[in-house]
C-alpha positions as CSV (number, residue, x, y, z in Angstrom):
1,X,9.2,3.4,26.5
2,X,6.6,2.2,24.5
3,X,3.8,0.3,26.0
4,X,2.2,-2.9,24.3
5,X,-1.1,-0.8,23.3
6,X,0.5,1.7,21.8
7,X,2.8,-0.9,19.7
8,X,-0.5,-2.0,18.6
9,X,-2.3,0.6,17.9
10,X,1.1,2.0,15.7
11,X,1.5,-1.5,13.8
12,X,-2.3,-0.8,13.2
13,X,-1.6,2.7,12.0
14,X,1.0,1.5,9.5
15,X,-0.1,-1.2,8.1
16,X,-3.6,0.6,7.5
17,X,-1.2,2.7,5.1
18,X,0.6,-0.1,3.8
19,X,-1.8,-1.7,2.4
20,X,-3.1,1.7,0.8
21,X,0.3,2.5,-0.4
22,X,0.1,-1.3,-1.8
23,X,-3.2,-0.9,-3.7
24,X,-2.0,2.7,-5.7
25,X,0.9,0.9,-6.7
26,X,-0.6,-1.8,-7.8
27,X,-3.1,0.6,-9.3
28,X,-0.2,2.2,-11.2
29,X,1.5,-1.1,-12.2
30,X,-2.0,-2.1,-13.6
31,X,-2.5,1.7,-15.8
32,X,1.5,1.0,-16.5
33,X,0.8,-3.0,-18.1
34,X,-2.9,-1.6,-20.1
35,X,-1.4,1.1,-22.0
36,X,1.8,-1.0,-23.2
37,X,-0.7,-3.7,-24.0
38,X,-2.4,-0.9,-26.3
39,X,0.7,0.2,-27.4
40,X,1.8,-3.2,-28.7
């Protein structure tokens, strides 16, 4: 059974690497939108 702290302390955990996963992909989106802007 999980306790409320460690429901915390995992929504903590996982939205620490959401919000990394968010920022490469954006990152990637970003490199993706230059170089067709080059292209064109």
């Amino acid at each position: 059974m999980l306790t409320r702290d460690s429901l915390i302390r995992e929504y903590r955990a996982r939205s620490g690497t959401f919000s990394a996963l968010l920022l490469v992909y954006a990152l990637i989106i970003g490199t993706m939108v230059a170089t067709a802007s080059f292209i064109v």
